[in-house]
C-alpha positions in Angstrom: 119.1 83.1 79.0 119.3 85.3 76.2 122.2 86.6 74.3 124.4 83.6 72.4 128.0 83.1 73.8 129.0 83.5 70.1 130.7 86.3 68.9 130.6 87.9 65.7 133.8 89.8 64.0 133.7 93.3 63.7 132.9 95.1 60.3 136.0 95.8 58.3 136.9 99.2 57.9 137.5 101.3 55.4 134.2 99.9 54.2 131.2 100.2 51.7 128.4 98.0 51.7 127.8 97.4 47.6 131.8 97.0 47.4 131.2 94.0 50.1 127.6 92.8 48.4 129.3 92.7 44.6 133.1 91.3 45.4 132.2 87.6 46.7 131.7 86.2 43.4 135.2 88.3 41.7 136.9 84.5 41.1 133.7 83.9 38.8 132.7 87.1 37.0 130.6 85.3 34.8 128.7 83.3 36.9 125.0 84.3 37.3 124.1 86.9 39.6 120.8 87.5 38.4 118.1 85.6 36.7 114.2 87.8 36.1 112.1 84.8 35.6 109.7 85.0 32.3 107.1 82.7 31.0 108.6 82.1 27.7 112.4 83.5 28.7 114.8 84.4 31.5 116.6 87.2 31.9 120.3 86.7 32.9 122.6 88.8 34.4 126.5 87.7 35.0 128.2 89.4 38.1 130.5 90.8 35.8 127.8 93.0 34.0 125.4 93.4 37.3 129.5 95.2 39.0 129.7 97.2 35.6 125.7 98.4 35.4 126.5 99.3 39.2 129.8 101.1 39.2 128.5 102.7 35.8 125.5 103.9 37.7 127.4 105.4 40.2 129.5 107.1 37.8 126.3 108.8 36.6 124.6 109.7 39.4 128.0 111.9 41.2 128.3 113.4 37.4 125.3 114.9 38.1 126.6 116.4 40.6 125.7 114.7 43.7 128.2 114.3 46.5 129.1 111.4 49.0 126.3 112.0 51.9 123.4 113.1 49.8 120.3 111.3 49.6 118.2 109.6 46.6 115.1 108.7 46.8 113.7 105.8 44.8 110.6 105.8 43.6 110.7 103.0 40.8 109.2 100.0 39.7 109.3 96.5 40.0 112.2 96.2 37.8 116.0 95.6 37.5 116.7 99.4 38.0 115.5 99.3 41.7 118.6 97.1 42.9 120.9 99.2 40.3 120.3 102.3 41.4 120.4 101.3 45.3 124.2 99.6 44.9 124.8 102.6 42.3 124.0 104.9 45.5 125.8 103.3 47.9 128.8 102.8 45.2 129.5 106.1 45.3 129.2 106.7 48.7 125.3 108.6 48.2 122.0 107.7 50.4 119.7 105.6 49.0 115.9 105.8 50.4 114.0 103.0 49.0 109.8 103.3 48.9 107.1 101.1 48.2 105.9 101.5 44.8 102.5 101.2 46.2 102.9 104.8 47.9 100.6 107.3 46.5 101.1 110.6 45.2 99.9 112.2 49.1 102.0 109.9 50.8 105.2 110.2 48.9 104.6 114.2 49.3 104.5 113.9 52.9 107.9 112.5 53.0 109.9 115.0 50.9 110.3 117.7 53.8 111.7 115.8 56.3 113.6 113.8 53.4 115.2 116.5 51.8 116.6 113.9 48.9 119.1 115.6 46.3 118.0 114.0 43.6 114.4 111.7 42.6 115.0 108.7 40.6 111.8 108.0 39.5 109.8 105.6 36.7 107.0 107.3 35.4 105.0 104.2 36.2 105.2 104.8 39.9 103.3 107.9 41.5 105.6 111.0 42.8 104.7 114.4 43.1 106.3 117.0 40.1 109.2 117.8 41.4 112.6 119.5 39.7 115.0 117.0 41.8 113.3 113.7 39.2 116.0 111.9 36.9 113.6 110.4 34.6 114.6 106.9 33.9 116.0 106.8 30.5 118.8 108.9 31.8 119.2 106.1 34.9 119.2 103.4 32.6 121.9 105.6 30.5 123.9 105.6 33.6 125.0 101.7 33.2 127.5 102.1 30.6 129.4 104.8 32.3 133.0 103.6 33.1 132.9 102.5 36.3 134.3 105.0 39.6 136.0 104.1 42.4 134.2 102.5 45.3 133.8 105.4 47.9 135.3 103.4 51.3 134.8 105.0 54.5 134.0 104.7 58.0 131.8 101.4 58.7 129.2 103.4 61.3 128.2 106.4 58.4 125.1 106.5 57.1 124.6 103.8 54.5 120.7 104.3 53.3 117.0 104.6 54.8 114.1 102.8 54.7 110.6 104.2 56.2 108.7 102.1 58.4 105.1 103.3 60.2 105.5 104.5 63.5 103.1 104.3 66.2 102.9 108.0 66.2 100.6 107.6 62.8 103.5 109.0 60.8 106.3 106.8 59.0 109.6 107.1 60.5 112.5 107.3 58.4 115.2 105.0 59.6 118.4 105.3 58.8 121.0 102.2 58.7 124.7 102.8 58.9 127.0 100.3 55.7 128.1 97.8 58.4 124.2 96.9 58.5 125.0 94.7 55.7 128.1 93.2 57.3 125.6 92.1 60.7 123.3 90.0 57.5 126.2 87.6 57.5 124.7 86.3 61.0 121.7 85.4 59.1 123.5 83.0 56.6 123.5 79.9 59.1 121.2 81.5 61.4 118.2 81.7 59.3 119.1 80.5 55.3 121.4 77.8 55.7 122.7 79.5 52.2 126.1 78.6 50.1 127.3 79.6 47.5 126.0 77.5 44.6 122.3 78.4 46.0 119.8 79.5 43.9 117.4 81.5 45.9 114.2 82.7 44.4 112.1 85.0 46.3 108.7 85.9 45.4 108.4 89.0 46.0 108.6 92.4 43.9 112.3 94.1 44.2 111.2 96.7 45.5 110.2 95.4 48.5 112.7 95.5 51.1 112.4 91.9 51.7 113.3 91.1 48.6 116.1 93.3 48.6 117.6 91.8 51.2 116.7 88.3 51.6 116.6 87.9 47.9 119.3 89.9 46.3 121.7 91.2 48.5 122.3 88.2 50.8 122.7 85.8 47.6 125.2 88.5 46.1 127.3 88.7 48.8 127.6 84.9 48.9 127.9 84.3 45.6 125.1 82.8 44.7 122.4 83.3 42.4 119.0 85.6 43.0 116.1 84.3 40.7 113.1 87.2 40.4 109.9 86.4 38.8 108.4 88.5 36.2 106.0 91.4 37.7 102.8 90.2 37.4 103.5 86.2 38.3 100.9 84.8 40.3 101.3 82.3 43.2 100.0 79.5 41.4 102.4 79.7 38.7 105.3 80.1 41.3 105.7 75.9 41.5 106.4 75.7 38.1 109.2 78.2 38.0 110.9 77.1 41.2 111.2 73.3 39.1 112.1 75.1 36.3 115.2 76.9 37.2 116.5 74.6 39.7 115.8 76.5 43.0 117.6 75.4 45.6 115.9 78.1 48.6 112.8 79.9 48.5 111.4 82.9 49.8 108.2 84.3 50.5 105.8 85.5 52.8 103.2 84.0 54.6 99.7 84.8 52.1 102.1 83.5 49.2 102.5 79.9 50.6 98.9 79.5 51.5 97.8 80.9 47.6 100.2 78.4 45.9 99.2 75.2 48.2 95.5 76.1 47.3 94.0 73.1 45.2 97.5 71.2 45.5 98.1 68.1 47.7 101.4 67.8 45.9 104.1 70.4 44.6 107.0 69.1 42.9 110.2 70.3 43.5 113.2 68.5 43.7 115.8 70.9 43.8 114.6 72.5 46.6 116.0 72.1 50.0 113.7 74.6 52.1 111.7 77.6 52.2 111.9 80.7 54.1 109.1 83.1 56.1 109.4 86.3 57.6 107.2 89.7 57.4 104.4 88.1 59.5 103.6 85.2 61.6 103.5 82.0 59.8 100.5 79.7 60.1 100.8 76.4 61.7 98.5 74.7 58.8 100.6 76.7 56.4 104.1 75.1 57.6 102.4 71.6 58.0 100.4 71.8 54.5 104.0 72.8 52.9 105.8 69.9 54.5 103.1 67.6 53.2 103.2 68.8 49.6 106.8 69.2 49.3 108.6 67.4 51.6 110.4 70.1 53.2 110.4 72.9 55.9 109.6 76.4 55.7 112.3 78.7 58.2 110.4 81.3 60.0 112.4 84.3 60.8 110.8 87.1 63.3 112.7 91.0 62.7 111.8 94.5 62.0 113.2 97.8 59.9 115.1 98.6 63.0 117.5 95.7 62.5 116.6 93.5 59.9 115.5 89.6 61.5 117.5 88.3 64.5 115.5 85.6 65.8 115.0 82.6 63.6 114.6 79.4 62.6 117.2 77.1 60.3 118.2 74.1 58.8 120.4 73.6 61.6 118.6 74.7 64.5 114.8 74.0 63.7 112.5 75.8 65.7 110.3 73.4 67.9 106.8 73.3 67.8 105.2 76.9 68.3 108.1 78.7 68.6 110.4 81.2 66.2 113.4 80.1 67.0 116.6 81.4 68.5 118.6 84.1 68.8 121.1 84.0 65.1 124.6 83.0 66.8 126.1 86.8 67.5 123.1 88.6 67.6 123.3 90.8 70.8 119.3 89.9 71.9 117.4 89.8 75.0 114.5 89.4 77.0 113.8 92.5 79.4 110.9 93.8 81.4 111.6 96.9 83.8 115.4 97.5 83.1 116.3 93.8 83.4 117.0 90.4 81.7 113.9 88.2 82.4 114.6 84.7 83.3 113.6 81.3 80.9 109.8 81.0 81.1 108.9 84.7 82.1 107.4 87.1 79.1 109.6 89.7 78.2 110.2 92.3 75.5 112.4 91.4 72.8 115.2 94.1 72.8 118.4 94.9 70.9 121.7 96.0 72.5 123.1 99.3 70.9 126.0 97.4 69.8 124.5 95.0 67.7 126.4 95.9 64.2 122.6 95.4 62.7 120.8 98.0 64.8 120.3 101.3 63.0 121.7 104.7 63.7 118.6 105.8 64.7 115.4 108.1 63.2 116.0 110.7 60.5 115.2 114.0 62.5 113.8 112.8 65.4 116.2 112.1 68.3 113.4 112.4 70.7 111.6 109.1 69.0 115.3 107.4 69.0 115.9 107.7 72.9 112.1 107.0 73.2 112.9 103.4 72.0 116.2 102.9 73.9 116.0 101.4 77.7 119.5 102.5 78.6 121.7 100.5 76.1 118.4 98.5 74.7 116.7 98.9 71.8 113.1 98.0 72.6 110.7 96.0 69.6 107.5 96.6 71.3 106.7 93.0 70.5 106.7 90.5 73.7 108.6 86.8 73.8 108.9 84.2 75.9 112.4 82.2 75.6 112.4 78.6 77.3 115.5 76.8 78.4 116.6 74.9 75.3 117.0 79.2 73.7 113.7 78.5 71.6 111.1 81.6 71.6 107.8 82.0 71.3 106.5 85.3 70.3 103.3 86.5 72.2 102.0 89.1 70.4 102.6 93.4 70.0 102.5 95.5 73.3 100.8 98.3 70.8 98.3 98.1 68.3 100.5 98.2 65.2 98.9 96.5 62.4 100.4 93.7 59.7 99.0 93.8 56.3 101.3 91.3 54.0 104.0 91.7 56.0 104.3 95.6 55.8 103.5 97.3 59.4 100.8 99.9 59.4 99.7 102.0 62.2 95.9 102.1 62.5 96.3 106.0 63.2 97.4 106.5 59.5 94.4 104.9 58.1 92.0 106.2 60.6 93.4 110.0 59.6 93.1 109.0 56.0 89.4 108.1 56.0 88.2 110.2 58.6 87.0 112.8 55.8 84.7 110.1 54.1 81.2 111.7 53.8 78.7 110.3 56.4 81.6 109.1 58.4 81.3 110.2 62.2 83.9 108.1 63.8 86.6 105.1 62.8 88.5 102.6 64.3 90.8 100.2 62.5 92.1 97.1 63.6 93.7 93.6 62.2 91.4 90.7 62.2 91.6 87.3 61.3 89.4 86.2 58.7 90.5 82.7 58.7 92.9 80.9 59.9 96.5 82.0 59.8 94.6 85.3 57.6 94.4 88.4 59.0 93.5 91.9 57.1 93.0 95.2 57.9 89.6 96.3 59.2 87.9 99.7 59.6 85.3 99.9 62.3 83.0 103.3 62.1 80.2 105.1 62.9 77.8 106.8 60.6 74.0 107.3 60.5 73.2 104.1 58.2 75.6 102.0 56.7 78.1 103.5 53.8 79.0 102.3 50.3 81.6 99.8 50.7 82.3 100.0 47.2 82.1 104.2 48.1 84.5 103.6 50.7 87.4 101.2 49.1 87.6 103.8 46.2 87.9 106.7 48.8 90.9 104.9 50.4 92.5 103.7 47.0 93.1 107.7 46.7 94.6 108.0 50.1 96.7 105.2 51.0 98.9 102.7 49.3 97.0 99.2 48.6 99.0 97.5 51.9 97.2 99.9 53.8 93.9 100.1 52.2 91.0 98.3 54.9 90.1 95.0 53.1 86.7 95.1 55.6 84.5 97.7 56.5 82.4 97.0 59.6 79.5 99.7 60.4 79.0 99.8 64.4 76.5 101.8 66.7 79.5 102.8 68.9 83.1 102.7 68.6 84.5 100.9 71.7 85.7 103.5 73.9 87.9 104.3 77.6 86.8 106.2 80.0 89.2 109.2 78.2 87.0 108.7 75.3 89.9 107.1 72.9 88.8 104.2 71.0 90.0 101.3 72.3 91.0 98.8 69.3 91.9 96.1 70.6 88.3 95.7 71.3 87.7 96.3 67.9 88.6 92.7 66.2 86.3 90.3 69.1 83.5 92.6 67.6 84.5 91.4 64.4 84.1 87.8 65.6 81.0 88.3 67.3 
């Protein structure tokens, strides 16, 4: 019992996916698209001027002589200009590659080769190697009052953009997502938001974040509703106050940012809002009960990955029972599957993807090898394990590798071990997720050394060589790494040490 019966329609062609995110709202041009939430103002943008700032972008960025197929890759802030110049892309038909801001200098040089972008749109805030390809931003921003170009339709299945997640290889893979990904989101709408068109969604996250890109401004676009963003800088605890404020109707956020704004509060008043929504790591049980309490209503867990966005949720409509994700979003093509085949209710199987689910990507940039490697025949395969009981309700078990989740981001623990294995003294590292408390888990580095090292020593060592997601929040000094008989360390072991 897997796959739903339900169908859902294939993507419209010709097609392009900001065309589709930026048209649902054409009866209203002036209704709000876009609200960046201040202390003392609010920012607002009409759909009218967010489809102008777009198309104008887009304009700009072929007149500098870019054509349909090229990549851009964005390495800007936590600002409007991150969701203008990803439609702007797409408008005209070019590549986007959104990054973390958070990537250093090192890290964002490792991807150029392999990236090959035609042109760096970068704020001078956010670290990138020199490089002739940069647009600096004044020039982006100059872009928006451009007359608008034509939207560049086209075939559904081409390349659309790319986003980078970390393999298990050690090394981020770049995967690339065809424009009809954004046409599979609809399945999300009733499977996962419950969301109409007179929502206002806030989500707390930073736009650059491809969580927030999705779940907080593109879905709400291409319903029509309204995206509210918080100021950079906005801490949890001021997060209640804002939601009342402007009305919120659905909000968004990851696991860490419920628990910091129920610290201290056995109340939160908001009476606008109908739910809130998880994803990007597993969801604490106290943390959905202590929400409920203080709000009166539910958070909506949703489990996916950068491979194809979530698929397996939670919603107002079909609540997940006790312990359990969900189900399968009505249309998603899902299933169970151990050794070639569909397991049956109550056995443990990994969760796959059929290659015909329209929100599965086209596969890894420059590395067919690692694509087939995660295909079973026709099945995309997660790596994570499930177990789906006879009501459709799953209950995720846990990874079948030792990928890491640091605030919702997957990291591979080879990419920090190779990052700190330099560090002076050092003589041998592990690094593993532990849980510090309950429903809290951080990244961990186990190692070796003579003596103990200088935590301090060692934070400021990896602040220089990984982006703060991926930076070890712990550092735990051992006589031995845990190790197999082939003499790899063995991390699983790693986090019971931790306890112990």
């Amino acid at each position: 019992m897997t796959m739903p019966t339900s169908s859902w329609p294939a993507c419209p062609a010709p097609f392009n996916m900001a065309r589709h995110v930026l048209t649902a709202a054409a009866p209203d041009p002036d209704k709000t698209a876009l609200c960046l939430l201040y202390p003392d103002r609010a920012e607002r943008w009409s759909y009218a001027a967010l489809t102008a700032a777009v198309r104008g972008t887009a304009t700009g960025l072929l007149s500098a002589g870019l054509s349909p197929g090229d990549r851009v890759l964005l390495r800007l802030g936590n600002t409007v200009d991150f969701p203008l110049a990803y439609l702007g892309a797409l408008a005209a038909g070019l590549v986007p590659v959104p990054t973390a801001a958070a990537l250093t200098e090192a890290e964002v040089a490792k991807l150029l080769p392999g990236l090959n972008p035609a042109l760096i749109l970068q704020d001078p805030d956010v670290p990138c190697p020199a490089d002739p390809r940069i647009l600096p931003l004044e020039a982006l921003r100059a872009f928006r009052a451009l007359p608008p170009t034509d939207w560049h339709m086209g075939d559904p299945e081409r390349l659309g953009y790319i986003v980078y997640t970390s393999g298990t290889s050690g090394t981020p893979s770049a995967v690339m997502h065809a424009h009809r990904a954004i046409w599979a989101r609809g399945m999300m709408f009733d499977g996962w938001y419950g969301l109409r068109a007179d929502d206002r969604v806030l989500h707390a996250g930073a736009f650059n974040w491809t969580y927030t890109l999705g779940t907080g401004l593109m879905d709400p676009w291409t319903c029509g509703a309204t995206a509210l963003i918080p100021a950079p800088g906005t801490a949890a605890q001021d997060l209640p106050a804002l939601l009342k404020a402007h009305e919120a109707t659905i909000f968004a956020a990851a696991p860490g940012v419920y628990r910091q704004m129920l610290k201290g509060r056995a109340q939160v008043d908001l009476p606008h809002l109908r739910h809130g929504l998880s994803a990007g790591e597993k969801l604490a049980d106290p943390v959905r009960a202590g929400w409920r309490a203080a709000t009166g209503t539910a958070i909506f867990e949703a489990y996916g990955m950068s491979e194809c966005s979530t698929f397996i949720s939670a919603a107002p409509d079909a609540p997940a029972q006790s312990g359990a994700l969900g189900c399968i979003q009505p249309g998603r093509r899902v299933s169970l599957r151990t050794h070639g085949a569909q397991v049956p209710a109550g056995t443990p199987g990994t969760i796959a993807v059929h290659r015909s689910d329209p929100g599965l990507m086209l596969g890894y940039l420059g590395d067919p090898d690692q694509t087939a490697a995660r295909f079973e025949g026709d099945w995309f395969l997660t790596g994570d394990i499930a177990v789906q009981d006879s009501d459709g309700q799953i209950t995720y078990l846990g990874r079948n590798d030792d990928m890491m989740n640091a605030g919702g981001f997957r990291v591979s623990p080879l990419e920090v071990e190779s990052a700190l294995a330099d560090f002076p003294g050092l003589t041998g590292i592990g690094a593993a997720e532990v849980e510090v408390k309950p429903g809290a888990c951080v990244i961990a580095a186990f190692y070796t050394a003579a003596q103990p090292l200088d935590d301090a020593g060692l934070h400021r060592y990896a602040e220089t060589k990984l982006a703060r997601y991926k930076q070890p929040r712990l550092y735990v000094h051992l006589p031995a790494l845990p190790t197999g008989a082939n003499g790899k360390v063995q991390r699983r072991a790693l986090a019971p040490l931790y306890k112990a």
